[in-house]
Structures are given as C-alpha cells and as structure tokens.
C-alpha positions as CSV (number, residue, x, y, z in Angstrom):
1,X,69.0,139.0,58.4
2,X,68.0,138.6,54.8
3,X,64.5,137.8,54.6
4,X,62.0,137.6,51.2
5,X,58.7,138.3,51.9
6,X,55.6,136.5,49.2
7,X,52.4,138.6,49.2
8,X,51.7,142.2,49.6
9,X,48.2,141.6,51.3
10,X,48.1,143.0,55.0
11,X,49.9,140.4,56.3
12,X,53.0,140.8,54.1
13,X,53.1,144.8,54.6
14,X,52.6,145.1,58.3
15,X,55.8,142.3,58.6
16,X,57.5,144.2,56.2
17,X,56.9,147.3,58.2
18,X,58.0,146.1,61.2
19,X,61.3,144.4,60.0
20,X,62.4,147.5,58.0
21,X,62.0,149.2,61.4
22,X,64.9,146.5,63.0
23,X,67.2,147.1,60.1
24,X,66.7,143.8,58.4
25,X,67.2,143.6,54.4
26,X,63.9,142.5,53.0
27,X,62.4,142.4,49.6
28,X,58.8,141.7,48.8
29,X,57.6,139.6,46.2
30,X,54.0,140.0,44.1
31,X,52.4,139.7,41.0
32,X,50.7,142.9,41.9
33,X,53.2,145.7,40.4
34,X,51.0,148.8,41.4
35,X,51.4,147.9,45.1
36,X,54.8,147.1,44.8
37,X,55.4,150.7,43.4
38,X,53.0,152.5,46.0
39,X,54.9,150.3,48.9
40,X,58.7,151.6,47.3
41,X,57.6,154.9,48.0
42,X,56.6,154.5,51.8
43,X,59.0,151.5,52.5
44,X,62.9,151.5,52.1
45,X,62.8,147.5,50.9
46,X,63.6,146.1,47.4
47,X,60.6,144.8,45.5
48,X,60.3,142.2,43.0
49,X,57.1,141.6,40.7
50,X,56.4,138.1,39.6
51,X,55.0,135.0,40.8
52,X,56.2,133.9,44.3
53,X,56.8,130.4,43.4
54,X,58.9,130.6,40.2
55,X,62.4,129.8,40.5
56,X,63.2,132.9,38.2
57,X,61.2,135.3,40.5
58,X,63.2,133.8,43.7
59,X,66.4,134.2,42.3
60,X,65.7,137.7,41.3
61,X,64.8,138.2,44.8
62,X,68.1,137.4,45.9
63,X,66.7,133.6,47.6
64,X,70.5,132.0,46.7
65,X,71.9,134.2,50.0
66,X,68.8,134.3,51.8
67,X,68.2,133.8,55.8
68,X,64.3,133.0,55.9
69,X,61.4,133.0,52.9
70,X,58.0,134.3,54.7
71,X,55.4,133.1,51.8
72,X,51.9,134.8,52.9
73,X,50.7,135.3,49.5
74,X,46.5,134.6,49.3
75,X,47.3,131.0,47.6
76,X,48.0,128.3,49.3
77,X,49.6,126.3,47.0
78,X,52.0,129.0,46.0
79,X,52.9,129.4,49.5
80,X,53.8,125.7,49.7
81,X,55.3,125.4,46.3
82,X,57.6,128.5,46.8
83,X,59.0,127.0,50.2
84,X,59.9,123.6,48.4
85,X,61.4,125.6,45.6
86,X,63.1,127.2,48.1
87,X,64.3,124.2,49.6
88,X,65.4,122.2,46.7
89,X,67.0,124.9,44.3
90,X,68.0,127.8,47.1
91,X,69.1,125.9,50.4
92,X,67.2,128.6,52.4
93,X,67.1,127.9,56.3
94,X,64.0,128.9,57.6
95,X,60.7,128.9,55.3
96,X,57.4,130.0,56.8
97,X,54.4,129.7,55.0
98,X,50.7,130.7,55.7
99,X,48.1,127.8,55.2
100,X,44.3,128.7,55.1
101,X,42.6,125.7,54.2
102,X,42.3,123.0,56.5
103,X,42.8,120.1,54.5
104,X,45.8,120.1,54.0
105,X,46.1,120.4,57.9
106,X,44.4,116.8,58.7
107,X,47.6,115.0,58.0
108,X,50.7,116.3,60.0
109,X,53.5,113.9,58.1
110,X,52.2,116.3,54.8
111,X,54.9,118.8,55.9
112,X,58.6,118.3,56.9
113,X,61.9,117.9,54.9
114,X,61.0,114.8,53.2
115,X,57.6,115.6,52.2
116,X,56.8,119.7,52.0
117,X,59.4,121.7,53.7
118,X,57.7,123.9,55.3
119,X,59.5,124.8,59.0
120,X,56.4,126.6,60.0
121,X,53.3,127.1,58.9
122,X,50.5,129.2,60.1
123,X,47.1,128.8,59.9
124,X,44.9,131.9,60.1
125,X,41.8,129.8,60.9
126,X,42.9,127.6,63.8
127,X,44.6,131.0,65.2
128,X,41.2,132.9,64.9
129,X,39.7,130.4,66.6
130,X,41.6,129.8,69.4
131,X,41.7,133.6,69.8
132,X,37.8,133.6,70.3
133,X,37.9,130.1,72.6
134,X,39.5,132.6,75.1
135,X,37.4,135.3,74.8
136,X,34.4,132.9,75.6
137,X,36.0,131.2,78.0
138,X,37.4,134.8,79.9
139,X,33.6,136.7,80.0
140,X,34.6,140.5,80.2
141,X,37.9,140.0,78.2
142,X,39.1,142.2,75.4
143,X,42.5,139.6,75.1
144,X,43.6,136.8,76.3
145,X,46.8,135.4,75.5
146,X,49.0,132.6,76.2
147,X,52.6,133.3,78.0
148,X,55.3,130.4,79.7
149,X,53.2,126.6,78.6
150,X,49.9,128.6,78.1
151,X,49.0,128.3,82.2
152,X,50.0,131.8,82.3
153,X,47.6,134.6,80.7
154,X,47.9,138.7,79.6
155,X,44.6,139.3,79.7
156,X,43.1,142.8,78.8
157,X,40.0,144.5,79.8
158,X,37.7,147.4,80.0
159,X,37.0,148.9,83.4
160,X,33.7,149.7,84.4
161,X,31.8,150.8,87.5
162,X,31.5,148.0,89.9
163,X,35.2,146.8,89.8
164,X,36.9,146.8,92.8
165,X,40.0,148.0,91.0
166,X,38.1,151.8,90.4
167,X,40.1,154.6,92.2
168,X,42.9,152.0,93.4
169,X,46.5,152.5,92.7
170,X,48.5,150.0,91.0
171,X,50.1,149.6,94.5
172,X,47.0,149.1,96.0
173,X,45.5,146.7,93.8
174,X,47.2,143.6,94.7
175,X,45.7,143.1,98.3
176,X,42.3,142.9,96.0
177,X,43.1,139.3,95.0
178,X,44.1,137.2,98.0
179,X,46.1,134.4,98.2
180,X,47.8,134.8,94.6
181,X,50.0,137.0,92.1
182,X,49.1,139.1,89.3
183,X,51.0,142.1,87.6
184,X,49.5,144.8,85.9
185,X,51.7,144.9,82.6
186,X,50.5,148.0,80.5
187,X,47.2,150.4,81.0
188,X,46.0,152.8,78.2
189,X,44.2,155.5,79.0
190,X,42.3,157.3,75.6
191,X,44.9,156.7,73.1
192,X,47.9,156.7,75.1
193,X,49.7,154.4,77.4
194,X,49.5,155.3,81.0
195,X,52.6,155.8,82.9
196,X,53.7,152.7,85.2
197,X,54.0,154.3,88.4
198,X,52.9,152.9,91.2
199,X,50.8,155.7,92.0
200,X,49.0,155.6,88.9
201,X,44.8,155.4,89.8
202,X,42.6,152.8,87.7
203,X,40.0,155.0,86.3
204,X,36.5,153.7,84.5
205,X,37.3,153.6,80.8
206,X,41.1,152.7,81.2
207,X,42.5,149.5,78.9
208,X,44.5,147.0,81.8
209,X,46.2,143.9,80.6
210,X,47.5,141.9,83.4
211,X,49.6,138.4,83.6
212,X,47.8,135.9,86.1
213,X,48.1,132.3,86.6
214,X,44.8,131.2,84.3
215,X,42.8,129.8,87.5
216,X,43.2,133.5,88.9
217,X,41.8,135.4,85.8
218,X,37.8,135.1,86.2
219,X,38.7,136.4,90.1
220,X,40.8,139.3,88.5
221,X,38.7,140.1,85.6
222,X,35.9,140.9,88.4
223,X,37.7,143.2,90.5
224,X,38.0,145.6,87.1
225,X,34.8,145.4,86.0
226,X,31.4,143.9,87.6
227,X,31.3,139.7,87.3
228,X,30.3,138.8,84.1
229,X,28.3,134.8,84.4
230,X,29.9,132.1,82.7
231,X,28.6,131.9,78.9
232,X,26.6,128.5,78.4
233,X,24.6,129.6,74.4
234,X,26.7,131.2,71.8
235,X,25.6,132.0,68.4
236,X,28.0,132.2,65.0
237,X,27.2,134.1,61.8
238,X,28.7,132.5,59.4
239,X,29.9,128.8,58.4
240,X,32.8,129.1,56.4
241,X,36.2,128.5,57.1
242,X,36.3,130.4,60.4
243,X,33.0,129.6,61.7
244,X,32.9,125.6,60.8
245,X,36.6,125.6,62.9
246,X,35.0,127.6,65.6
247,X,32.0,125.7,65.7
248,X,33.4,122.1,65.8
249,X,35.8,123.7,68.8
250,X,33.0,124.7,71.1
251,X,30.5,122.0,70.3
252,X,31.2,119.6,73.3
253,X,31.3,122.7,75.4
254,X,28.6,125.3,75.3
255,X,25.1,125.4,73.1
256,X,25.9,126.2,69.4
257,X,23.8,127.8,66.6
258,X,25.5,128.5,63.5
259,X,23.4,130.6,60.9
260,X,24.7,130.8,56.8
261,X,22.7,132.1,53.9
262,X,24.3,129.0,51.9
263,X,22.2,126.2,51.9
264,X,24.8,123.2,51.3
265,X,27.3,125.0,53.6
266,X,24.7,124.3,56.3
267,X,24.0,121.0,55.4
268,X,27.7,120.4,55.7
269,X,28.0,121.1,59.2
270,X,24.9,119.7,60.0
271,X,26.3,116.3,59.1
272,X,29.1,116.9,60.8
273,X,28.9,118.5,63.9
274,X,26.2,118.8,67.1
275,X,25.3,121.7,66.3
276,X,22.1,123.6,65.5
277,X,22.3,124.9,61.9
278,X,19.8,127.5,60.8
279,X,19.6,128.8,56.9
280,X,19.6,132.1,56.7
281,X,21.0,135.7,56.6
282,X,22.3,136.7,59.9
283,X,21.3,140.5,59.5
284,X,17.7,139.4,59.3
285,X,16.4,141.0,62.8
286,X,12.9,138.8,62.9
287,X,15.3,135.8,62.1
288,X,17.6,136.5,65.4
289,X,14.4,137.3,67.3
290,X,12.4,134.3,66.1
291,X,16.1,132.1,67.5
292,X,15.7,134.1,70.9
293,X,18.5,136.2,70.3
294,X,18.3,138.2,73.7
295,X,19.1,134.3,75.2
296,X,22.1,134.3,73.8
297,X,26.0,135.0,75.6
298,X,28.1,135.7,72.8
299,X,27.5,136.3,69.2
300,X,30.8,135.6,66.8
301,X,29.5,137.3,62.8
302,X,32.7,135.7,61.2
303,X,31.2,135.7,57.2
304,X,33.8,136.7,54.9
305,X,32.1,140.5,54.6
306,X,33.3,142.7,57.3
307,X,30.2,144.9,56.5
308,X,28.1,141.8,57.2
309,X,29.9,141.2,60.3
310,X,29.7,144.4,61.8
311,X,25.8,144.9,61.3
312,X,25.1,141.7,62.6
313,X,27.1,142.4,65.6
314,X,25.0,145.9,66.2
315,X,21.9,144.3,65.1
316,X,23.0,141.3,67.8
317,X,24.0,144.1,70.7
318,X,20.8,145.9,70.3
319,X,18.4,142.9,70.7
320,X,20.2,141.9,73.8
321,X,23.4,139.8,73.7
322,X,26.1,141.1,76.2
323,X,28.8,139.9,74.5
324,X,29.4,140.4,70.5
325,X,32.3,140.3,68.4
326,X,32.8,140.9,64.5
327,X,36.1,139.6,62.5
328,X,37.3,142.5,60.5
329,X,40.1,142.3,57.7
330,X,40.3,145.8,57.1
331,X,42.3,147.9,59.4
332,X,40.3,150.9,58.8
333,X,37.1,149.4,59.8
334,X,39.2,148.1,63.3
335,X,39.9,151.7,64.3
336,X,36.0,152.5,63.7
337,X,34.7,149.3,65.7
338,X,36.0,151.1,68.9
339,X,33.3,153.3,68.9
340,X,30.4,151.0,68.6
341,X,28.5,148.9,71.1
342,X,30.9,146.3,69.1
343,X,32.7,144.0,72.4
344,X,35.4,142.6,70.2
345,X,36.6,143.5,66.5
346,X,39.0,140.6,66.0
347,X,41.5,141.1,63.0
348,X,42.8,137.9,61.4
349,X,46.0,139.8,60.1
350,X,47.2,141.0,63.4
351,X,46.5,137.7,65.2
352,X,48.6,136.0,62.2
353,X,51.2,138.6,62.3
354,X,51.4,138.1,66.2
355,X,52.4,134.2,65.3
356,X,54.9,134.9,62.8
357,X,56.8,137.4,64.6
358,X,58.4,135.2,67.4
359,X,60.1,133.3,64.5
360,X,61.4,136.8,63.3
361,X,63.1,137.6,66.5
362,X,67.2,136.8,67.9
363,X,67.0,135.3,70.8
364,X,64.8,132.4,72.3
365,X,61.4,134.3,72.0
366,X,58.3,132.5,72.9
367,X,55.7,134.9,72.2
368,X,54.9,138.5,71.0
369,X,52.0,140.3,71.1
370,X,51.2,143.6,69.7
371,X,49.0,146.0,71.3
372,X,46.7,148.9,69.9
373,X,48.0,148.3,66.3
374,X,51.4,147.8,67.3
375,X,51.2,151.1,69.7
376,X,52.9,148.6,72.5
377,X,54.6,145.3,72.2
378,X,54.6,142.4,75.0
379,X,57.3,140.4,74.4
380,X,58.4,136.6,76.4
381,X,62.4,135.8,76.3
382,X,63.8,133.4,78.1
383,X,66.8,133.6,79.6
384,X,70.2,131.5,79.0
385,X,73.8,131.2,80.2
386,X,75.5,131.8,82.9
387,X,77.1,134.7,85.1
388,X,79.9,134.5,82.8
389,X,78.6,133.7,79.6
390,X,75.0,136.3,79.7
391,X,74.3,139.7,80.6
392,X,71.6,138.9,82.7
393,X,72.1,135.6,84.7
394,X,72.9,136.5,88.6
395,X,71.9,140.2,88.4
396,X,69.0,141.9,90.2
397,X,65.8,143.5,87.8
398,X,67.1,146.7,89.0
399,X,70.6,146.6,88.3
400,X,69.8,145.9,84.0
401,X,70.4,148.5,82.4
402,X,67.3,148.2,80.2
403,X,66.5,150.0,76.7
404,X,64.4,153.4,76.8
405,X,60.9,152.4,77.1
406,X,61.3,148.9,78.4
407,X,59.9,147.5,81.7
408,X,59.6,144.0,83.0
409,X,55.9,143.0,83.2
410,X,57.0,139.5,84.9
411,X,59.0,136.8,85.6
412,X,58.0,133.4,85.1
413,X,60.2,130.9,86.4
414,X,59.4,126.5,85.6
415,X,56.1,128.0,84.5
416,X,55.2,129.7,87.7
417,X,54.6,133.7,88.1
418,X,56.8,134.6,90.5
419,X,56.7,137.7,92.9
420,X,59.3,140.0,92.5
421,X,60.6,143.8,92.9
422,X,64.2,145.4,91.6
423,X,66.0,143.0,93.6
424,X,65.0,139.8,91.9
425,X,67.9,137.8,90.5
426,X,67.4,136.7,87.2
427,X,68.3,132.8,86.7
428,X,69.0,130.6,83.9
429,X,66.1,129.5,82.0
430,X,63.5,132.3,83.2
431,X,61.1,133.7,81.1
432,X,61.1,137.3,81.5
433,X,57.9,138.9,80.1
434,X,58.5,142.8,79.1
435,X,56.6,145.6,77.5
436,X,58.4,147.9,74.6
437,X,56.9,151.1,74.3
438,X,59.2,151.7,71.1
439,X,59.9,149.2,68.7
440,X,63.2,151.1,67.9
441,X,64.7,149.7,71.3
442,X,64.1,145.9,69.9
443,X,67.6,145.8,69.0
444,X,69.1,146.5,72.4
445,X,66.7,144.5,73.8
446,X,67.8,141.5,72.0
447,X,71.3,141.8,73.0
448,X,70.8,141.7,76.5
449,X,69.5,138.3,75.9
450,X,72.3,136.7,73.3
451,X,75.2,134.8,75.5
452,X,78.6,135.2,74.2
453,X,80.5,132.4,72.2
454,X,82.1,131.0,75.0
455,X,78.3,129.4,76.1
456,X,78.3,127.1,73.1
C-alpha cells in the first residue's frame, strides 16, 4: 500500500515505524527538514519537506497514485485542508486526519464527501478521555480496552499480595471466578513476556491482561490483586483541552474538582459544568491539603507540561490518593514513570496511534492495541467466508497453522466470549482476538484471514 504520511511529530514516526516494518511504501511529509534528514537515516521511507497541505508538496509526494493520506501534522486546519486537497485534486481513497480541537467536533455533518472529506478522523482528546473513564471505572486497572461491541474488555493489571491469583497456574486460575469465562491473553514478567504455558505460576509483580465479559472484570481484577472500593471523588490537574473533556465526562458520575493556574480557563468551566473549580497551581502541596487531598480516589495531572504532571502526581501519591495518573507526551519520560509511585503514565501518542492502526491493516480488523511500547500487539479480526472460500472457516484452533509467535487469546462469537480449547471450530463472522509477539509475522497473519476471489 502507498501511504503519505503529514507530520513528523510522535505520532507520524511511530506509524511510520510500524508500516516500514510491513513492507508498505510510505513517504513523510514536513516543513521540518532536520527531522526529515535525521528520520532518512534510521528509516528506509522517502521524505518530502514542505507544507502538508499544498498541492505542490502532495504531488511531490507521489498523492496522484496514492492508497491512503494519514495527515497528523500539529495543525488542524492543515490536516483538514490537506485531505480535501487530496480529495478534490488527487482522488485518494482513504484520508485520515487527526483533529484536536473540539469545535470543530460539535457538528458531525462538518465532515463527509460533500462537506470536508475526511473518512476518519481522530481526536486525541475524546480518546484520552475515554481511556481514563475506564481506568476510573476498573479501580486496580493499568488498561482497559474495548474488544467485539465494547461489552468485552482486555484488561491489564499489577499483581499484588492478597489476589487470589498468587502462586496459581494459568490452568488453575479459572475455577477462581465462578460461574463465567475469562482468558488470560499475555503476562509480562520484568521486561519480558512470559511464556503461555499452562503451567506458568502468577507471581506478585507480574503484568496480566485478560479478556472478560465487562460485568466479570471488578470480580477478576480482585482475585489478582486485593479489592480496590469503587471511586466516588476524583481530582484533575489541569483544565485545558484534556481536562475540560474529562471533566464534563464524569460530572454526572463521581465528585469532580478541577484545579488550573489560569483564571478565565476556570471560569470557563465553571459556567459550564457541575463541577468544583479551584484557581491554582496543582503542585502547590498546602493547596491539595487545604482540598483534602488524602479524600480523594484518583488524581488525573493532565496540564500540557509533562513535568507538571508528573510532580503533581508524586506530590498527589505521597499525601494519600491510591490511585494517580500523569499524561505524558514524551516517550522517554513513559519509560521513567514505571519506577515511581506513578499508577498510570498515560501517553496520548500511543493511545492515538492504537486508533489509527486498525484502518492500516488488510483484513476486517476491529481493534489493535499495542503493549509495552509496541513490545506485544493484541490484535481483533473477524472472520469471513466459507469452507471453500477462507482459510479458516470449519477448521479447529489447533489445526491453523498460525505465524511464529502468534496465539489465540479468544474467541468472541455475536459478542459473546466463548469457551474454547484446540478443537474449537472457527465460524463465519467470529472475532478471533490474538496476541503477536513479532510484528514481522503481521503479514502471514493477514492472509490467513483474506478469502479468495471466488467469495465476492
């Protein structure tokens, strides 16, 4: 596939990373030429330096034979302009573009091929936001993530002492949670991922994500860990972008103070939302004490600093709050968060890169999540054809020959998880949920899923 890529922020490069890896022909587009020639030498991909949304600059990028435009570039108006230029003069298929501001969200007939034609967008904010909705609702989650019509979670945790799951074996573990069906996908243990054996022991310290129906995960999420109580008061730092979105989301649901040092962004929300808005710098210690900080379930620093973020998040941890996470755009800073007190470093990039990716992939791929930087990927396909058409329909789990590195996780079948072992038979129309240890094996992967001609 022939894909331009606009931007050569973090977003842009990790995509471009990935695709180069699955043989696609990209070229990246930016007004920043030192990057493009630092990126050259790591990346085999052709570069381009201009402005995204000039016709010139497109056609230089080769956009008259392009597949898909992926405009991630930090503007969004070039992002929008660049797909309808795209549209209009190029006749490319697929454009993608990255929206950040929510205005031009409110109205959904803004987009579409007689207004902007933008086939998807993406919008970091409402994705962030969601992201930490899940965490608050899960107590104890690292993750939680949609799979099938969003009924079915991958959630990941920590275990600690107290879990039920401590010194069990994957085999053992199921008996733990009556009356239901769960499947441990992928456990990392230090920096590797653990071998899925059945005889493999959950050890305090060790990284699960499991796939659960979403009214057995608060049941499942205790038996690794001790039970966490449902959070009620949360606490933002921050009221820009991120915070406001996340702020109007859990208003109707939980007890909400949102604390920003700028005095007409609190007014703002104040007018807008039932909230309680406090003016001020969410560092300041006697502030947070003064607000009964040790009272408080989760504290969410989401300023645009990342320093900001994560010392309000240690400051938040050491006056009492169980649960604290910190949005962090630099991947660097991710890496170090792991050895804090930090809960939860939450990276806008790689929950946006997560989004875009599905659309990136042959095949009728619902979701794909990347785990520990991309260490692991957890991918959902669904399946179609028939027995003579696919090269999966009316054969057993066991009887696939799978890609090096690939395992099935689950089986989700009319958005139900479904019990199975190597003699499953795989239907038309189920989702199968695997894990790829080696993004190298995506290819094969993908064309165990494509039917033949004859289908169509």
């Amino acid at each position: 596939m022939k894909i331009i890529i606009l931007g050569s922020g973090q977003v842009g490069l990790s995509i471009a990373s990935d695709l180069i890896d699955e043989n696609h022909d990209i070229t990246l587009v930016s007004d920043d030429n030192q990057v493009l020639m630092e990126v050259s030498e790591k990346l085999d991909l052709r570069t381009v330096c201009g402005h995204g949304s000039f016709p010139e600059v497109l056609r230089e990028a080769g956009a008259e034979s392009a597949d898909m435009l992926l405009a991630v570039t930090d503007s969004d108006e070039v992002n929008m302009v660049a797909c309808q230029v795209a549209y209009s003069l190029f006749n490319i298929d697929k454009k993608i573009a990255r929206i950040r501001s929510q205005h031009y969200l409110i109205r959904d007939e803004l987009f579409g091929s007689d207004n902007l034609p933008i086939d998807i967008f993406i919008s970091p904010e409402q994705l962030v936001t969601r992201f930490i909705e899940q965490l608050i609702a899960h107590p104890g989650a690292l993750k939680v993530m949609n799979l099938g019509d969003g009924t079915i979670k991958l959630v990941g945790v920590k275990v600690f002492y107290g879990g039920l799951c401590v010194g069990k074996t994957l085999a053992e573990i199921n008996s733990i949670v009556p009356d239901g069906v769960f499947n441990v996908a992928v456990v990392f243990r230090g920096d590797d991922m653990a071998p899925q054996d059945e005889t493999l022991t959950i050890e305090v310290g060790d990284e699960v994500y499991f796939i659960c129906h979403e009214s057995q995960s608060h049941a499942i999420l205790a038996a690794f860990r001790r039970i966490e109580a449902p959070n009620h008061r949360i606490m933002i730092a921050g009221g820009g972008g991120v915070g406001a979105c996340l702020a109007e989301a859990l208003q109707h649901n939980y007890g909400v103070k949102v604390v920003d040092r700028d005095l007409q962004r609190c007014e703002f929300i104040a007018e807008r939302m039932k909230v309680t808005v406090l003016h001020g710098d969410a560092c300041d210690r006697d502030l947070l004490r003064n607000e009964n900080i040790d009272s408080v379930d989760v504290f969410c620093s989401v300023t645009d600093d990342d320093e900001d973020n994560m010392i309000a998040a240690l400051q938040a941890k050491r006056l009492g709050v169980k649960q604290v996470m910190a949005l962090i755009t630099r991947t660097a800073y991710v890496d170090i968060i792991h050895d804090t007190s930090i809960n939860v470093a939450i990276s806008p990039q790689q929950i946006t890169v997560g989004s875009i990716l599905p659309h990136l992939r042959r095949g009728d791929v619902r979701y794909v999540y990347e785990l520990r930087h991309g260490q692991t990927d957890v991918i959902e396909c669904k399946v179609h054809g028939d027995k003579k058409t696919s090269r999966l329909v009316g054969k057993s789990l066991g009887d696939v020959s799978w890609p090096n590195s690939v395992s099935v996780a689950a089986v989700i079948r009319s958005n139900k998880l479904v019990s199975t072992d190597d003699n499953y038979e795989i239907q038309a129309g189920d989702h199968l949920v695997l894990v790829l240890g080696d993004v190298r094996r995506l290819k094969e992967l993908e064309k165990l899923f494509q039917v033949s001609a004859d289908f169509f």
